[in-house]
PQR file of N, CA, C, O and H, with PARSE charges and radii, in Angstrom:
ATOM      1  N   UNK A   1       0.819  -1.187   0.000 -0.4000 1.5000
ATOM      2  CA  UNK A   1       0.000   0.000   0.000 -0.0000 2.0000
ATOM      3  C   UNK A   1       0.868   1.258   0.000  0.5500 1.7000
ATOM      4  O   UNK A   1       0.547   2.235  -0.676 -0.5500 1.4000
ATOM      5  N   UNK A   2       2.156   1.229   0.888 -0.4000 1.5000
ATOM      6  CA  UNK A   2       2.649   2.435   1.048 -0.0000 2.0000
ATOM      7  C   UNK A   2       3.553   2.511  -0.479  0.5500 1.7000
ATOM      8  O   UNK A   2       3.891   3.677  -0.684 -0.5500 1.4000
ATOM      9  H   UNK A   2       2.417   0.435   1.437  0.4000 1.0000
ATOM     10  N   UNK A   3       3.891   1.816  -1.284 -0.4000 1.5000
ATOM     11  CA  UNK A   3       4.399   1.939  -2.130 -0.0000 2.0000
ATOM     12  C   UNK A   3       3.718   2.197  -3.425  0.5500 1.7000
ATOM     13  O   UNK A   3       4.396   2.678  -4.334 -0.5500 1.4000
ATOM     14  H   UNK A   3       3.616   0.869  -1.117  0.4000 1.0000
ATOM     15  N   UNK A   4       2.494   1.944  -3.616 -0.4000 1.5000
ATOM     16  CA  UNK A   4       1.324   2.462  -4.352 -0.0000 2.0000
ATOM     17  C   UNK A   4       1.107   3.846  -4.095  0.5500 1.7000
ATOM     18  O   UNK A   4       1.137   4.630  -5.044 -0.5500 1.4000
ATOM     19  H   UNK A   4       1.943   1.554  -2.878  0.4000 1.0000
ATOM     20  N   UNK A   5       0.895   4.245  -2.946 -0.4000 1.5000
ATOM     21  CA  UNK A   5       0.849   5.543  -2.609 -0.0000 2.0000
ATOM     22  C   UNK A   5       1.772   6.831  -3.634  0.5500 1.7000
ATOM     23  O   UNK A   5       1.588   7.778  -4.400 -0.5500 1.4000
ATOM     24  H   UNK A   5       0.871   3.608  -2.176  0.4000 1.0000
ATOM     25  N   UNK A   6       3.163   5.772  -2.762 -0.4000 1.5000
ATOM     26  CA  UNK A   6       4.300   6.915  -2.994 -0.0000 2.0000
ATOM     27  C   UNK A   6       4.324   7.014  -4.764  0.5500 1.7000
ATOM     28  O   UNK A   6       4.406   8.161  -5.203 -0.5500 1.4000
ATOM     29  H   UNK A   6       3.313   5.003  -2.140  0.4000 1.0000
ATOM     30  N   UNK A   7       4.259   5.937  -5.733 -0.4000 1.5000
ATOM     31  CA  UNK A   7       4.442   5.412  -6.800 -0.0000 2.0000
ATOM     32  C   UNK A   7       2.786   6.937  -7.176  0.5500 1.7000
ATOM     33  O   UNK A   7       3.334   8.010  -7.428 -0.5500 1.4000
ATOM     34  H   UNK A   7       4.192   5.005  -5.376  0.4000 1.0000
ATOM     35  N   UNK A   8       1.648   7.037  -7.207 -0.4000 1.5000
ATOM     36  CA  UNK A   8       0.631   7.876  -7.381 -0.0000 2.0000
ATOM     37  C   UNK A   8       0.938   9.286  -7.163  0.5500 1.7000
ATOM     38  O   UNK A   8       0.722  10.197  -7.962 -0.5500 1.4000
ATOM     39  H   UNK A   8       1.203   6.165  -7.002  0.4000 1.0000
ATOM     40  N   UNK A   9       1.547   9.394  -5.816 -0.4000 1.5000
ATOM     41  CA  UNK A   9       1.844  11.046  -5.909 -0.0000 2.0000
ATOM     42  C   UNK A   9       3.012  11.659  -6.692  0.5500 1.7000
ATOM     43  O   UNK A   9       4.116  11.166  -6.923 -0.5500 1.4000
ATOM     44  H   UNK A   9       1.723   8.654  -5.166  0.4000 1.0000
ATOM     45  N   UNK A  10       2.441  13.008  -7.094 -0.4000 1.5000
ATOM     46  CA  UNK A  10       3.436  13.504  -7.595 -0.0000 2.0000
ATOM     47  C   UNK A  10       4.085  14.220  -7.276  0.5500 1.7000
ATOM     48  O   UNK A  10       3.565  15.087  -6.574 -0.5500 1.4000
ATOM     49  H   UNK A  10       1.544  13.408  -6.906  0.4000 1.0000
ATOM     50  N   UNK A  11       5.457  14.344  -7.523 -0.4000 1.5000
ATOM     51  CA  UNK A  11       6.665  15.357  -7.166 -0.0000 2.0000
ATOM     52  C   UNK A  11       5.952  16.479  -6.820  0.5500 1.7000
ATOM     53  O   UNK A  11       4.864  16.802  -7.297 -0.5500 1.4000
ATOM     54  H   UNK A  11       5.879  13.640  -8.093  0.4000 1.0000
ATOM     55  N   UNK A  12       6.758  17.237  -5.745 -0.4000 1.5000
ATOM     56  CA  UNK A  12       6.417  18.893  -5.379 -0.0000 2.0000
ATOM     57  C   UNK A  12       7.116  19.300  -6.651  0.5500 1.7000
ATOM     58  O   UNK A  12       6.271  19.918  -7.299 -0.5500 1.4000
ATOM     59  H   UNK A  12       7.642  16.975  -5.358  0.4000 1.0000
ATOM     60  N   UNK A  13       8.379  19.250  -7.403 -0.4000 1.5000
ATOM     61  CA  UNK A  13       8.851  20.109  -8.258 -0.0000 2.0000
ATOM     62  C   UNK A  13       7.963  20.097  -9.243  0.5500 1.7000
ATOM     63  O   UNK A  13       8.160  21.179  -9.797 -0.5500 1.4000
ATOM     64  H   UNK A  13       9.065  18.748  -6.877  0.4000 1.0000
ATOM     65  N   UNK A  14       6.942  19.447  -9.924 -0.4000 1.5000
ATOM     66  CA  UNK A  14       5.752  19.311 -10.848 -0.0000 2.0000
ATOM     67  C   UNK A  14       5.053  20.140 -11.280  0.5500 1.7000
ATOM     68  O   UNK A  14       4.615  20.252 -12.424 -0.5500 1.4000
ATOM     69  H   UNK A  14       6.782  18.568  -9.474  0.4000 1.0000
ATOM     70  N   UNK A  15       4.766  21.348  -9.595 -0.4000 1.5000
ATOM     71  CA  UNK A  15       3.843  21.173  -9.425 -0.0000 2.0000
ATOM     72  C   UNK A  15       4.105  23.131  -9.612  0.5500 1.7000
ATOM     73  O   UNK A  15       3.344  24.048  -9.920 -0.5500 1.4000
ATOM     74  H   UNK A  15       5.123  21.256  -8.665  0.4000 1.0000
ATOM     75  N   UNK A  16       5.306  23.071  -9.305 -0.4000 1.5000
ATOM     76  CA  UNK A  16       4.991  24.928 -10.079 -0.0000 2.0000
ATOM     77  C   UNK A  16       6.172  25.059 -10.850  0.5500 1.7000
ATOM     78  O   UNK A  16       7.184  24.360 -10.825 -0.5500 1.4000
ATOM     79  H   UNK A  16       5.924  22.325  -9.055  0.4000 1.0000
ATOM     80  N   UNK A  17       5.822  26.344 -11.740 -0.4000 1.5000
ATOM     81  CA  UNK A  17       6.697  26.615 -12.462 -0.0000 2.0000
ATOM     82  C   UNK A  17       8.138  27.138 -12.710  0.5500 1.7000
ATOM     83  O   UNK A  17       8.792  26.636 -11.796 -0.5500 1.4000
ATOM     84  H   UNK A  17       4.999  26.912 -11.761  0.4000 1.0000
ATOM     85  N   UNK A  18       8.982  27.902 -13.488 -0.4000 1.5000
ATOM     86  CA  UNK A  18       9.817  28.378 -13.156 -0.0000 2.0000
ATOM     87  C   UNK A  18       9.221  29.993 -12.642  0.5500 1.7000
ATOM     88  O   UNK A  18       9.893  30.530 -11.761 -0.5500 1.4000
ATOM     89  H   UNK A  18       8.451  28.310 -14.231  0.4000 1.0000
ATOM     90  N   UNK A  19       8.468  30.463 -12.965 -0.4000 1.5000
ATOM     91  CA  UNK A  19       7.973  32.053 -13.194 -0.0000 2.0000
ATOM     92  C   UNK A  19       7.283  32.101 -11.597  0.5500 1.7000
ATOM     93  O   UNK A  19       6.819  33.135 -11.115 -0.5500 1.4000
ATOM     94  H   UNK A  19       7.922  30.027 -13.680  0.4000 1.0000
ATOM     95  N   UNK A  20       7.316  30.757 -10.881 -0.4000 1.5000
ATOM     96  CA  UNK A  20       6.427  30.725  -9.152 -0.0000 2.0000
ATOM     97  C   UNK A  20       7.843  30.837  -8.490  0.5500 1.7000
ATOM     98  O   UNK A  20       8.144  31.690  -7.655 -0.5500 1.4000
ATOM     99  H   UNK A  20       7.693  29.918 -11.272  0.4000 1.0000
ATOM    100  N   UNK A  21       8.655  29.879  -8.964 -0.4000 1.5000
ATOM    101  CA  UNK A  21       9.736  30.070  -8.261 -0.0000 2.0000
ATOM    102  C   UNK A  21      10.556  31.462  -8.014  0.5500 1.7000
ATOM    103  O   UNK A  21      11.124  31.782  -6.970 -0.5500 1.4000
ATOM    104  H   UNK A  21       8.411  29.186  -9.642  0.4000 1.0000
ATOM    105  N   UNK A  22      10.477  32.233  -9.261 -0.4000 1.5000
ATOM    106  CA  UNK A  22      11.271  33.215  -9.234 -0.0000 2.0000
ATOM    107  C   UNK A  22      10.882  34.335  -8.131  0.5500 1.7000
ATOM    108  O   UNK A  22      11.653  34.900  -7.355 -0.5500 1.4000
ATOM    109  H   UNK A  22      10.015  31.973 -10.109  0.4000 1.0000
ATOM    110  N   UNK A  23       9.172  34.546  -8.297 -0.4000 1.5000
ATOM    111  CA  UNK A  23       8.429  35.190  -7.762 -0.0000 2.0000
ATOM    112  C   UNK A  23       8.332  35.193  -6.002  0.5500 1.7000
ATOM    113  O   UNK A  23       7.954  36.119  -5.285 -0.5500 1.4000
ATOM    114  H   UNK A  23       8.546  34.087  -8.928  0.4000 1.0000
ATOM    115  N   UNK A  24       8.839  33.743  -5.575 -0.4000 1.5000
ATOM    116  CA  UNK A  24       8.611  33.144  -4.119 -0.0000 2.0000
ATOM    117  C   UNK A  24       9.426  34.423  -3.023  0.5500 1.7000
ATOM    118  O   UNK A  24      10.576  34.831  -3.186 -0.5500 1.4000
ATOM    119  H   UNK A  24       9.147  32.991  -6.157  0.4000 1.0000
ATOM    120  N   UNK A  25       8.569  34.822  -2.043 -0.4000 1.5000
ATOM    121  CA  UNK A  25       9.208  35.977  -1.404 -0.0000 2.0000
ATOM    122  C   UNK A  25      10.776  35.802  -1.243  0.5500 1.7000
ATOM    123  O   UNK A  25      11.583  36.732  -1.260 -0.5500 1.4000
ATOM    124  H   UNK A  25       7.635  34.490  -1.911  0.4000 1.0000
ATOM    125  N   UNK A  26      11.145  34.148  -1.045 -0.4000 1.5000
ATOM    126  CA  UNK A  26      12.476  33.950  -0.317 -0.0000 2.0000
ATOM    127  C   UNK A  26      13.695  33.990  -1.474  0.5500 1.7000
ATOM    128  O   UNK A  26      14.921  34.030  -1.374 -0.5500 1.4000
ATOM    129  H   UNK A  26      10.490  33.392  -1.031  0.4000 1.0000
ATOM    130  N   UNK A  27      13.104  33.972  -2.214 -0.4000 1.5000
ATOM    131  CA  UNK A  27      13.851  34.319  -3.730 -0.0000 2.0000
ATOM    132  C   UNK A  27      13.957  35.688  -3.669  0.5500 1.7000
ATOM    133  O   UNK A  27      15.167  35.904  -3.605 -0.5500 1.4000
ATOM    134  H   UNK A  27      12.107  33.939  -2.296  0.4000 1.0000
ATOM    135  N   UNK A  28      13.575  36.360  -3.659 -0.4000 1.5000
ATOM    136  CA  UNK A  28      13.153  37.807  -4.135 -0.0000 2.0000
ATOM    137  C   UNK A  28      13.815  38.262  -3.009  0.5500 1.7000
ATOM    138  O   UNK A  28      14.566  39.208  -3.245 -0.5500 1.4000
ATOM    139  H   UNK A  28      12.592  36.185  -3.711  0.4000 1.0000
ATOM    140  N   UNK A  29      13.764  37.776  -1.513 -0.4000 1.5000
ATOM    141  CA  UNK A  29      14.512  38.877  -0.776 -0.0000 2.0000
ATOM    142  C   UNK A  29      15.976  38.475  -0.817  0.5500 1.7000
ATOM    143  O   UNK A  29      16.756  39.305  -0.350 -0.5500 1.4000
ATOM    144  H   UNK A  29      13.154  37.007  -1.321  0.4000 1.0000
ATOM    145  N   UNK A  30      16.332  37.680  -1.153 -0.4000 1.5000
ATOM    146  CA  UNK A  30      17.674  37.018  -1.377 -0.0000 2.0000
ATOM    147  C   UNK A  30      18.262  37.930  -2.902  0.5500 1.7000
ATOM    148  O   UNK A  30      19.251  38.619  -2.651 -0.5500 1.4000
ATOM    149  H   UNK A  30      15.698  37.006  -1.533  0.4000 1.0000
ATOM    150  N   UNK A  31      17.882  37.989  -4.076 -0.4000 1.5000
ATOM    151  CA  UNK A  31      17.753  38.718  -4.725 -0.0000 2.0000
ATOM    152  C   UNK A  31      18.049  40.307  -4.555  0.5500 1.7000
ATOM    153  O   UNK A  31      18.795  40.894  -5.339 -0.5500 1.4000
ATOM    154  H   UNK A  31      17.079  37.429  -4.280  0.4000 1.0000
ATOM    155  N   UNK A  32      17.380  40.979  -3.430 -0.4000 1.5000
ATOM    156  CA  UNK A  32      17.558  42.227  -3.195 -0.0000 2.0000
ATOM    157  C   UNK A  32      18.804  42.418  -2.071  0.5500 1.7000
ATOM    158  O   UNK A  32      19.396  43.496  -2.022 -0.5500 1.4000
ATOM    159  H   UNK A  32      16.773  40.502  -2.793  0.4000 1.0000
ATOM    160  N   UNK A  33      19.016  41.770  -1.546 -0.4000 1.5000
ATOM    161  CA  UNK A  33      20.062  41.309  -1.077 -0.0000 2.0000
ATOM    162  C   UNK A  33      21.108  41.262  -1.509  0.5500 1.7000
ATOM    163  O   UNK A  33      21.989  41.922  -0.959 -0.5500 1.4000
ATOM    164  H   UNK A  33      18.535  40.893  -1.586  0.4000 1.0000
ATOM    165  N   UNK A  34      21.453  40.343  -2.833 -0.4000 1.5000
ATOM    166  CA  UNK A  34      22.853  40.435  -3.395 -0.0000 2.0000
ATOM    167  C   UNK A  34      22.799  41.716  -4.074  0.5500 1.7000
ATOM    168  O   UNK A  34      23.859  42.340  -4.014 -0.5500 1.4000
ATOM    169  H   UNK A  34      20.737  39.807  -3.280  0.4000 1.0000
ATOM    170  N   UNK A  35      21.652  42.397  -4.838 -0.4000 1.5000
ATOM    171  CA  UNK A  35      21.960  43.448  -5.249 -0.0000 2.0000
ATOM    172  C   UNK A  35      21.986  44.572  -4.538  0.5500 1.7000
ATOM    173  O   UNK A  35      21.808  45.587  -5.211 -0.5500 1.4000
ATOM    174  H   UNK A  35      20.791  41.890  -4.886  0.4000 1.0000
ATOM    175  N   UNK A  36      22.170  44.742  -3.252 -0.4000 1.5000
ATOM    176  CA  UNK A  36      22.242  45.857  -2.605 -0.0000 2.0000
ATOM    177  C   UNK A  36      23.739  45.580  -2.355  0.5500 1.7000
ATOM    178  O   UNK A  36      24.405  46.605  -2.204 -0.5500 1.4000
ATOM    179  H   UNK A  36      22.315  43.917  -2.705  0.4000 1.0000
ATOM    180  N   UNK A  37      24.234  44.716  -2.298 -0.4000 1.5000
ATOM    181  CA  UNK A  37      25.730  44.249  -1.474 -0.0000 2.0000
ATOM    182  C   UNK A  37      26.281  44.295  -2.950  0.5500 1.7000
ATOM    183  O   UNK A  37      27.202  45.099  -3.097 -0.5500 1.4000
ATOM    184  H   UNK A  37      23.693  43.884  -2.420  0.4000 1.0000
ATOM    185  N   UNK A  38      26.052  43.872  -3.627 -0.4000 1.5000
ATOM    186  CA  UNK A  38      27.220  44.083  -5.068 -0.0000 2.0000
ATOM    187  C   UNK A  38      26.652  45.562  -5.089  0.5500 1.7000
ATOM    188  O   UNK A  38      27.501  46.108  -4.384 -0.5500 1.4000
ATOM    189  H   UNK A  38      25.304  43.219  -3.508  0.4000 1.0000
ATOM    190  N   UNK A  39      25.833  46.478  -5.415 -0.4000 1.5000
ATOM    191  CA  UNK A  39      25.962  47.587  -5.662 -0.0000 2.0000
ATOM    192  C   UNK A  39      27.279  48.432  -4.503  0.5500 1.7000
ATOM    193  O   UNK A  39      28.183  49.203  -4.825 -0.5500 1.4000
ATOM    194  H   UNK A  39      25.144  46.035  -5.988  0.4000 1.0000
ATOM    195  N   UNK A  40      26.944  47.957  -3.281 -0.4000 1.5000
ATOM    196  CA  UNK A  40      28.085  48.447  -2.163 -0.0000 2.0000
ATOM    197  C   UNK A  40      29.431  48.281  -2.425  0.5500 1.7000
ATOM    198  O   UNK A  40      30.304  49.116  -2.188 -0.5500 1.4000
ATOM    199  H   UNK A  40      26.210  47.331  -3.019  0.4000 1.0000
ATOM    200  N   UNK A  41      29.589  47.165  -2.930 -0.4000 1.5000
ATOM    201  CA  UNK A  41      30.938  46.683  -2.941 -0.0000 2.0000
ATOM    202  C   UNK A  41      31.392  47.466  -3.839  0.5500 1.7000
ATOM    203  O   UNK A  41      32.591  47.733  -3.764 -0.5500 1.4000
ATOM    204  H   UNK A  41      28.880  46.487  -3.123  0.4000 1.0000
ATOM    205  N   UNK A  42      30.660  48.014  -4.854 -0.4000 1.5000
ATOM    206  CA  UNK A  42      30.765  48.772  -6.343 -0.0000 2.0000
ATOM    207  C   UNK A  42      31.367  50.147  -6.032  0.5500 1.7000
ATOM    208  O   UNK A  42      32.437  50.662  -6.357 -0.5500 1.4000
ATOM    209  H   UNK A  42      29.686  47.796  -4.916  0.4000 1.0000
ATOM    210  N   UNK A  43      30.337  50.573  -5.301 -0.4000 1.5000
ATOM    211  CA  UNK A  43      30.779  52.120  -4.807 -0.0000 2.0000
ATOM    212  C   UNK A  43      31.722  52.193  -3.820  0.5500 1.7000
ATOM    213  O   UNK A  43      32.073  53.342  -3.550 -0.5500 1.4000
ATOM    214  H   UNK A  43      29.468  50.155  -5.037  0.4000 1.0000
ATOM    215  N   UNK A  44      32.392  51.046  -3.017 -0.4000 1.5000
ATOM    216  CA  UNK A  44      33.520  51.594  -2.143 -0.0000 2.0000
ATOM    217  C   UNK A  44      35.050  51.528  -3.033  0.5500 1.7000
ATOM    218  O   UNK A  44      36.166  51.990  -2.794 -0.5500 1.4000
ATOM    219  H   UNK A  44      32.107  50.112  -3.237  0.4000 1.0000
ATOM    220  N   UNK A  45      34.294  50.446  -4.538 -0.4000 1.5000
ATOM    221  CA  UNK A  45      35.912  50.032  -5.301 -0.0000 2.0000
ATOM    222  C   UNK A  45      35.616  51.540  -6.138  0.5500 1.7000
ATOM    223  O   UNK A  45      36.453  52.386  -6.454 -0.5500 1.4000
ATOM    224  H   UNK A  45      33.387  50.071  -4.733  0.4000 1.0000
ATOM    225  N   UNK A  46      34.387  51.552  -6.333 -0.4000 1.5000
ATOM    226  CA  UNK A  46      35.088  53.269  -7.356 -0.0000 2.0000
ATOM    227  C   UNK A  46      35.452  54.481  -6.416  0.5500 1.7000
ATOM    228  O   UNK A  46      36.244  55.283  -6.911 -0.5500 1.4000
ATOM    229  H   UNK A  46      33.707  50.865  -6.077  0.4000 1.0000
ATOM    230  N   UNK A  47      34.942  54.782  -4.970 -0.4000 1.5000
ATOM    231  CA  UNK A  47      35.575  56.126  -4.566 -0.0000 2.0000
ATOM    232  C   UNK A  47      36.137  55.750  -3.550  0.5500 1.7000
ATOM    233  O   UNK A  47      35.792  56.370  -2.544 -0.5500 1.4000
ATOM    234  H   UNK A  47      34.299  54.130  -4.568  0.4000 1.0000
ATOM    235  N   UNK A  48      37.138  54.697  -3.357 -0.4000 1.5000
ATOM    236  CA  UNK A  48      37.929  54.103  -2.389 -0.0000 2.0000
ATOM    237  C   UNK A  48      39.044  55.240  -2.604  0.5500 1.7000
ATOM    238  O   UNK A  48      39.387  55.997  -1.695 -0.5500 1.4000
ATOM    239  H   UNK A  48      37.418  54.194  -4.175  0.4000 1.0000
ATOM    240  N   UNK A  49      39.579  55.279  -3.923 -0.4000 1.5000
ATOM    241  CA  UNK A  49      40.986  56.125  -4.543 -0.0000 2.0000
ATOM    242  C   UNK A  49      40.623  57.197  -3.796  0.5500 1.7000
ATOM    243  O   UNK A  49      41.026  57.353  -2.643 -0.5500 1.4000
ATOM    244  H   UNK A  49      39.301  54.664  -4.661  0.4000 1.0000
ATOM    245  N   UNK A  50      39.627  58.226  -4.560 -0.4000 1.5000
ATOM    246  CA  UNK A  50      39.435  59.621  -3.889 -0.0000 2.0000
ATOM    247  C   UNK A  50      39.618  59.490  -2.841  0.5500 1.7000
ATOM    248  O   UNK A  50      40.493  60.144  -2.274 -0.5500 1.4000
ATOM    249  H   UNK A  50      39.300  58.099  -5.496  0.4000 1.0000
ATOM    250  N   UNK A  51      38.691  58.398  -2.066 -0.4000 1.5000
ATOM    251  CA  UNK A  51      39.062  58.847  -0.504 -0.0000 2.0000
ATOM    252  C   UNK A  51      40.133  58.646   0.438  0.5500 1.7000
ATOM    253  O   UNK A  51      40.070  58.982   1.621 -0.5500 1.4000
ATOM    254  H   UNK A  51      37.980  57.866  -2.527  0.4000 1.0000
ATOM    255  N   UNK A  52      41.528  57.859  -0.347 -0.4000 1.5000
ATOM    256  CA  UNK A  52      42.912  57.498   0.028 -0.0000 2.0000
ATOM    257  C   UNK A  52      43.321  58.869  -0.019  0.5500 1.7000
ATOM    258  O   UNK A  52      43.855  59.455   0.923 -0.5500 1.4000
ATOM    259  H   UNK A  52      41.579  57.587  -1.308  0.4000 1.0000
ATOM    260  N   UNK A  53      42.876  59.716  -1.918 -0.4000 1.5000
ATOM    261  CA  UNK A  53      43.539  60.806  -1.596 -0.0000 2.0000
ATOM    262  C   UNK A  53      43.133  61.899  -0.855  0.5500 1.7000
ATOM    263  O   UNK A  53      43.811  62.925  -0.803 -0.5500 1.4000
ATOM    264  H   UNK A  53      42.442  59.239  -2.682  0.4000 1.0000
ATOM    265  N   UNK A  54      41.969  61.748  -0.217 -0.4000 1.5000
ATOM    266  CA  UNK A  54      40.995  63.119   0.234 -0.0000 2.0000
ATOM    267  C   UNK A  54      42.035  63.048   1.799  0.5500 1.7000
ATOM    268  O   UNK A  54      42.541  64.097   2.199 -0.5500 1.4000
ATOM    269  H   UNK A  54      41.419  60.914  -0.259  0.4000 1.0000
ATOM    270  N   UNK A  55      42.202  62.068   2.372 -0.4000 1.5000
ATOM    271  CA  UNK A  55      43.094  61.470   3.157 -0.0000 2.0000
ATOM    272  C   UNK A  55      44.489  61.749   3.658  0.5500 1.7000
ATOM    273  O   UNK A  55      44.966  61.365   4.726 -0.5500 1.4000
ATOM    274  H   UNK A  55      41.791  61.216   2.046  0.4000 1.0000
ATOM    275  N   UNK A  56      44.925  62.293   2.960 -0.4000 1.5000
ATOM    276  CA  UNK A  56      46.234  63.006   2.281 -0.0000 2.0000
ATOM    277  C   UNK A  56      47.385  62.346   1.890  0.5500 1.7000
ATOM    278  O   UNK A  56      48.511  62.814   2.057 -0.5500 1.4000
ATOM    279  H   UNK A  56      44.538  62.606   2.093  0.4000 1.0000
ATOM    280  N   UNK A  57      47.171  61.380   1.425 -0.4000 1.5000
ATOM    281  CA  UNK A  57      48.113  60.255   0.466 -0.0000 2.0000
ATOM    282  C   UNK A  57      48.663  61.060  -0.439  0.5500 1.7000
ATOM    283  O   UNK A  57      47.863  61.689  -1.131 -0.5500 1.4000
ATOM    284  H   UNK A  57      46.256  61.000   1.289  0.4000 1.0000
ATOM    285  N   UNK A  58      49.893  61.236  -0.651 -0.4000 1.5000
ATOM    286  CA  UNK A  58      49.760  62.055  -2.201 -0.0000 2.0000
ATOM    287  C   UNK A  58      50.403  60.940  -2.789  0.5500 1.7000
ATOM    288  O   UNK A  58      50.019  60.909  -3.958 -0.5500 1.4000
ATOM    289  H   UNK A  58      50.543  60.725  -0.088  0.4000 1.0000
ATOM    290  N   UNK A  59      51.302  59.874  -2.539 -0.4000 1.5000
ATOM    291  CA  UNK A  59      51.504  58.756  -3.371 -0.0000 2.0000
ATOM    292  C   UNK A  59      51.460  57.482  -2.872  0.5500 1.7000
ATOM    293  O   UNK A  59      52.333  57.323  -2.019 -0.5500 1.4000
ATOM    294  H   UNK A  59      51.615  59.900  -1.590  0.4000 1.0000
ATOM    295  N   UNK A  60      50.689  56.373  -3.096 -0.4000 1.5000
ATOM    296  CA  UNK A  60      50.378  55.132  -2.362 -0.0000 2.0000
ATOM    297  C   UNK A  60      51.447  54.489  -2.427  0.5500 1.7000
ATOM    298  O   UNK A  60      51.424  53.412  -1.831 -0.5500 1.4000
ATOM    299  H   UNK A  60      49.980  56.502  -3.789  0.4000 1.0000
ATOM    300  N   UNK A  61      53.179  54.990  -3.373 -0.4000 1.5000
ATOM    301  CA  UNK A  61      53.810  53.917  -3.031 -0.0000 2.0000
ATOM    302  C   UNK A  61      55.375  54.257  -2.327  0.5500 1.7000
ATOM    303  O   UNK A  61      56.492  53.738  -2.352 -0.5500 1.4000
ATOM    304  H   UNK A  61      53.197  55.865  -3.857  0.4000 1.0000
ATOM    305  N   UNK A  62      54.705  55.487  -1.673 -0.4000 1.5000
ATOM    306  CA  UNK A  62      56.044  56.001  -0.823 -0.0000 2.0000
ATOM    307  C   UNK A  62      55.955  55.721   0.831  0.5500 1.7000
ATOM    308  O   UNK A  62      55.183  56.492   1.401 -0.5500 1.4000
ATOM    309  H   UNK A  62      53.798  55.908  -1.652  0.4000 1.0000
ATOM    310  N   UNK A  63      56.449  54.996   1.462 -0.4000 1.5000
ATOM    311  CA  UNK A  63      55.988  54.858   2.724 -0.0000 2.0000
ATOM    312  C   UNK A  63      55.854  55.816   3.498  0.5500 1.7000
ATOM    313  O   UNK A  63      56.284  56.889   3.075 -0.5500 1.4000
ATOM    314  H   UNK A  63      57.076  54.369   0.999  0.4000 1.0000
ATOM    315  N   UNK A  64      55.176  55.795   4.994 -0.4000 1.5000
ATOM    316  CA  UNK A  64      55.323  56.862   5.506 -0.0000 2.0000
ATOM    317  C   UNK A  64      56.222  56.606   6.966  0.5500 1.7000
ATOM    318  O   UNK A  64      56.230  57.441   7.870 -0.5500 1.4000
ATOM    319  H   UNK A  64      54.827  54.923   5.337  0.4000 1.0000
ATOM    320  N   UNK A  65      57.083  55.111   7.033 -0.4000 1.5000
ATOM    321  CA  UNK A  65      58.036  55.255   7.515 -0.0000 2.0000
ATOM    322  C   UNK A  65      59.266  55.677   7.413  0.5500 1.7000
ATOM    323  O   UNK A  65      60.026  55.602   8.379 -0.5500 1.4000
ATOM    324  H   UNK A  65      57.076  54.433   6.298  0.4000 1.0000
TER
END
């Protein structure tokens, strides 16, 4: 019996699509997520420089010992 059962039902993956999946809140906040953190990571690699030099670096490869 229990193998009749299992053999009748069908898969959960069956049973929605790709366009449910995408949509699923836990997708979507995961989603906004990496794109808030790659956008971050974005803006500290482009005004990282300025702000070495705002800093008063005038050359990154002269020590300051």
């Amino acid at each position: 019996m229990l193998e009749a059962n299992l053999r009748d039902e069908k898969p959960a993956h069956a049973l929605h699509s790709v366009k449910d999946r995408l949509i699923h809140p836990r997708v979507l906040l995961l989603s906004v997520t990496y794109f808030f953190f790659t956008m971050g990571l974005y803006g500290v690699s482009f005004w990282l420089p300025t702000l070495v030099k705002a800093s008063g670096v005038s050359d990154p490869l002269i020590s300051a010992f």
